[in-house]
C-alpha positions, 0 to 999 in steps of 0.5 A: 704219649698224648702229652707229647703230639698235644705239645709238639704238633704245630697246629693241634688243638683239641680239648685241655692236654689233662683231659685227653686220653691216647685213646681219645686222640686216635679217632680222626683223620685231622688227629692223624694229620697233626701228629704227623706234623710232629715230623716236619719239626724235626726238619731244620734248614741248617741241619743241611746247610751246614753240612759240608763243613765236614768236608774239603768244600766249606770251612766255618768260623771255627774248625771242624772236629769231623774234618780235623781228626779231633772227634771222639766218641760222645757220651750222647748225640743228636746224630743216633737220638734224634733219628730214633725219635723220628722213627718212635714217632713214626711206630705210634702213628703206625701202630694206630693207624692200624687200628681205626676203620676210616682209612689211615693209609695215608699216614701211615704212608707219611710215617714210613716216609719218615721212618726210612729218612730216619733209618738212611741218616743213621745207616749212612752215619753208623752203618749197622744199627738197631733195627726197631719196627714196633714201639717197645714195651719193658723187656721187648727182645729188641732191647737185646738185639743190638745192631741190625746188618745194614743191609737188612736196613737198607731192604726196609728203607726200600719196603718202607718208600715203596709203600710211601710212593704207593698211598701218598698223594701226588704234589698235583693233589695235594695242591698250594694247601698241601704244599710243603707235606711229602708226597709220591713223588718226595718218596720216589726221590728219596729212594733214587737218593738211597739207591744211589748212594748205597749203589756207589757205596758199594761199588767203591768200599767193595760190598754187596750188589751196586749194580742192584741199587744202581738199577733201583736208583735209575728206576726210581729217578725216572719215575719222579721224571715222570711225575711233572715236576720241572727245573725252576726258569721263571728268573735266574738261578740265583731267585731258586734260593730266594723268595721269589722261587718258593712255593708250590707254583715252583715244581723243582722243590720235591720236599721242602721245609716250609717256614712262616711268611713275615714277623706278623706271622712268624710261625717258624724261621731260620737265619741263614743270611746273618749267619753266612755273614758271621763265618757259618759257611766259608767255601773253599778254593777246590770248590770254587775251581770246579765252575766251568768257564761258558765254553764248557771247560775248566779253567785251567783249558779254557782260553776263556779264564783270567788266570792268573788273576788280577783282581778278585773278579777274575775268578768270577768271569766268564763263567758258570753263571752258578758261580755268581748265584751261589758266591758273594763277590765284590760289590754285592750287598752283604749286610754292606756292599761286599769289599774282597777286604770284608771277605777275607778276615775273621769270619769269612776265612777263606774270602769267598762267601757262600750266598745260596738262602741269603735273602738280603732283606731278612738280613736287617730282621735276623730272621728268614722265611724262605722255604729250604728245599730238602730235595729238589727235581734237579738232584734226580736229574743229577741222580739219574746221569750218575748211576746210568754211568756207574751201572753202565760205565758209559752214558748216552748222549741222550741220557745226558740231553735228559738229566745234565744238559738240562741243568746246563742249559738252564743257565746257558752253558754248552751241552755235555757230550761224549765227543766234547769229552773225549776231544778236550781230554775230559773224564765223562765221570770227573765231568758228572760229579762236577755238575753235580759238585757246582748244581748242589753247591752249599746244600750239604752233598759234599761230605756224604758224596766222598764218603761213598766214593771213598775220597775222603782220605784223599781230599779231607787231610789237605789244606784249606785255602781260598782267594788269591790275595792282593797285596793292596788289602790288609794282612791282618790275621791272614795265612798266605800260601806261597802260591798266594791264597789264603789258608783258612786251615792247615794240612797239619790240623786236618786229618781222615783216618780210613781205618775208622773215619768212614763211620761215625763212633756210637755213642758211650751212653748207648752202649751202657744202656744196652750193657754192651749189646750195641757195639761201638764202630772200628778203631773208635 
C-alpha cells in the first residue's frame, strides 16, 4: 500500500518507495493530505463530458452501444471497478486516520466524500451492490455478502456526506490555494444532487419514500445557498467554460477538476476542443429545439422564431443566449471559421457542434488547461426548483425568483412564473426540466436524468436527426429525412428495453469471483 499512494499521488515526496514502510507513512497530516490527492486522479473532465452520448441529446462519431440496444455483459468494467477503488482508497485513508492523535477529521471527511461519490455512481448504475466499509482481509464475511439493498446504500451515502459537510473546511477557508479540493459546500451539493435524484427516481419507477429524499434534497440545496456561493456574470456565458471563468474568484464551480496552467507547467490536461472537432460530442436536433426564443417561449409558440428556416442561422436567432455559448454556428472559429458544410459531414453527424470547453486557443496545442466544473452553484439552484415542484406539485413564484429566474436573468431571458405558464398553455414541470435541459447542456446530465424520470424507453428508440439541410451544401455521406434533417442514426439502429436497460449489467468476471454470491441485474 505504500507503493501505491508513493506512486499515485500527484505531489508526494518523501524518503525512496523501498525504504517507506505503511507505518512510517501514517504519521503527518501532509501524508494524509497527499494520499487523498490520489482521489482527484480518479477525476477526468471526459468522463463527464461525454456522457450523454448514451442519450437522445448527443451522438459521437461512432454509435453508442448503450443507446443502440447493442451492450452486453463485460467480462470487466471500469464502470464497477474504478468506483471500488475509489472506495479501497477511501477505507485506508480512514482506517488510519483513525489511528493518529493529531486530528485527522479533515481527511476522513475528503474520504467519505469520496466514498459516498464512489458509492452514488454504482448505485445509480447497477442498483444493489456490495456494500464495503472496511478494507478486506482474506476471508473477510463481506466476500460473502453479495449485494447490498440499495437503500441501505443510499442511507450510508447520506451518513457519509453529513459527516463530510460536518468536518470539511468551507471553500471560503480553503482559499485560491485550496482552490480545486471538496469542501462543506461540494459535500452538501452532492447530497441535494443524490436526493434528488433517488427522490425523483422513486417517485417515477414506484419504490420507497420520494417525498423523504425530496425534502432532503431541498434541504441540502439550500444549505449550499446559503454558503455564498454565487452565478458567474463577470463576462457572458459562454467565458464559465473558457479560461476566463476558472479559478477560485468564480463562486459557481463548487467542485471542480483542476488541470495544469500551460505546456511550461503542463501537470495534467484534457483535449476536449480537438475532440469536439473530431465528432466526440454531436448534439441532437430535440436538444437544440428546447432553447426558448427571448420572449420566453418555445419556437414553435413564438412569433419570435425563423421557422421555417432559411439558413443555418435561423436557428440560432432570437434566442436563448445559452444557445450561442454552447453551439458552434456558422462563422465561429473552429479549428478554421465554422462553415454548415464543415458541420455536417463525417465527424460531426448531426451539424450541430457542441462548443462548451472548447478554448480555441488550446485547439493548435492539443491540450487544454481549463478547470472542468464537476458541480457547479447553477445545478443546486436548478435542484432546488425540481424537487420543490416534485415534492409539492406546484411551486411559488418566489421560489422560482431564487433558483430558475436567476439563471435566466443571467442571460437577459424573461422571468418563469405561473401566470406566464398558465397563459401560454405551458407545463410548470416540462418548463423546469427545460432549464435544466439548455443550463446543463453537454455537462453529462442527459442520460441519468431520463432514467430516474423513467423516459428513456420513450426518447432513446427514436431517431437521431440534427440541422435542417440546404440543397446549396453537399450530400456526401449524408441521410436526409423526409422533413429535411439530417439523420445521424436511425430508429431502427437504437433501442431501450425497459425490462433490462434501466440497470447496467454486472460484470462476468465479478460474479466468478464471487462464485455466484454477486448476481447479475434482470434480463441481462
Amino acid at each position: 500500500m505504500a507503493v501505491f499512494f508513493a506512486l499515485s499521488s500527484c505531489s508526494l515526496d518523501l524518503t525512496p518507495e523501498t525504504s517507506l514502510s505503511d507505518a512510517s507513512f501514517w504519521n503527518t497530516d501532509d501524508n494524509f493530505q497527499k494520499a487523498c490527492n490520489r482521489f482527484y486522479m480518479y477525476l477526468n473532465a471526459t468522463d463527464f463530458r461525454w456522457d450523454d452520448n448514451r442519450s437522445d441529446f448527443s451522438i459521437a462519431a461512432s454509435v453508442n452501444s448503450i443507446s443502440s440496444g447493442t451492450q452486453v455483459a463485460p467480462a470487466t468494467a471500469t464502470d464497477w471497478s474504478t468506483p471500488y477503488q475509489i472506495i479501497f482508497t477511501a477505507h485506508k485513508i480512514i482506517e488510519n486516520a483513525e489511528k493518529v492523535d493529531f486530528g485527522a477529521n479533515r481527511w476522513i471527511a475528503e474520504a467519505r466524500f469520496f466514498r459516498a461519490y464512489a458509492y452514488f455512481n454504482l448505485v445509480m448504475k447497477y442498483g444493489d451492490v456490495p456494500l464495503v466499509l472496511s478494507v478486506l482481509d482474506i476471508g473477510a464475511p463481506e466476500f460473502d455478502a453479495g449485494r447490498t439493498d440499495r437503500a441501505i446504500i443510499i442511507e450510508q451515502i447520506y451518513q457519509d456526506l453529513d459527516f463530510a459537510a460536518a468536518n470539511l473546511h468551507t471553500f471560503q477557508a480553503l482559499g485560491a490555494s485550496g482552490y480545486g479540493r471538496v469542501s462543506k459546500s461540494a459535500a452538501l451539493a452532492l447530497k441535494s444532487r443524490v436526493a434528488l435524484y433517488f427522490g425523483t427516481h422513486q417517485k417515477y419507477h414506484g419504490w420507497g419514500q420520494p417525498s423523504t429524499h425530496l425534502a432532503l434534497a431541498i434541504t441540502a440545496a439550500e444549505a449550499v445557498m446559503n454558503e455564498g456561493h454565487e452565478l458567474y456574470t463577470d463576462k457572458p456565458y459562454y467565458y464559465l467554460f473558457q479560461m476566463d471563468g476558472q479559478g477560485f474568484a468564480n463562486k459557481e464551480n463548487i467542485f471542480a477538476i483542476i488541470y495544469g496552467e500551460s505546456l511550461a507547467n503542463h501537470i495534467r490536461s484534457h483535449n476536449i476542443c480537438r475532440e469536439l472537432e473530431n465528432g466526440a460530442a454531436n448534439v441532437t436536433r430535440y436538444m437544440v429545439d428546447l432553447y426558448l426564443c427571448t420572449d420566453g417561449l418555445p419556437y414553435d409558440k413564438s412569433p419570435l422564431a425563423e421557422y421555417p428556416e432559411i439558413d443555418h442561422l435561423s436557428i440560432f436567432r432570437n434566442k436563448d443566449l445559452r444557445m450561442d455559448a454552447s453551439l458552434f454556428k456558422e462563422g465561429d472559429w473552429y479549428g478554421n471559421p465554422a462553415t454548415y458544410n464543415q458541420l455536417s459531414v463525417s465527424y460531426i453527424r448531426t451539424g450541430f457542434a457542441g462548443r462548451k470547453y472548447s478554448v480555441i486557443p488550446d485547439w493548435i496545442s492539443s491540450r487544454s488547461y481549463v478547470d472542468y466544473a464537476v458541480i457547479r452553484y447553477a445545478e443546486i439552484l436548478l435542484i432546488y426548483a425540481e424537487a420543490k415542484f416534485e415534492r409539492d406539485g406546484t411551486i411559488s413564484d418566489a421560489d422560482l425568483d431564487k433558483s430558475i429566474n436567476l439563471l435566466r436573468r443571467r442571460v437577459d431571458m424573461p422571468d418563469l412564473t405561473n401566470d406566464f405558464v398558465n397563459q401560454n398553455g405551458l407545463d410548470m414541470l416540462s418548463e423546469i426540466r427545460r432549464e435544466r435541459c439548455v443550463e446543463l447542456a453537454q455537462e453529462g446530465f442527459r442520460y441519468n436524468d431520463i432514467i430516474r424520470w423513467k423516459i428513456a424507453e420513450n426518447v432513446l428508440p427514436r431517431a437521431l436527426v440534427g440541422a435542417t439541410y440546404f440543397p446549396t451544401y453537399t450530400t456526401t455521406g449524408l441521410t436526409i429525412t423526409p422533413e429535411g434533417y439530417i439523420q445521424a442514426q436511425s430508429a431502427e439502429t437504437r433501442s431501450f428495453d425497459a425490462n433490462k436497460n434501466y440497470l447496467y449489467p454486472v460484470p462476468v468476471n465479478e460474479i466468478g469471483l464471487s462464485l455466484g454470491k454477486i448476481t447479475q441485474n434482470p434480463g441481462w
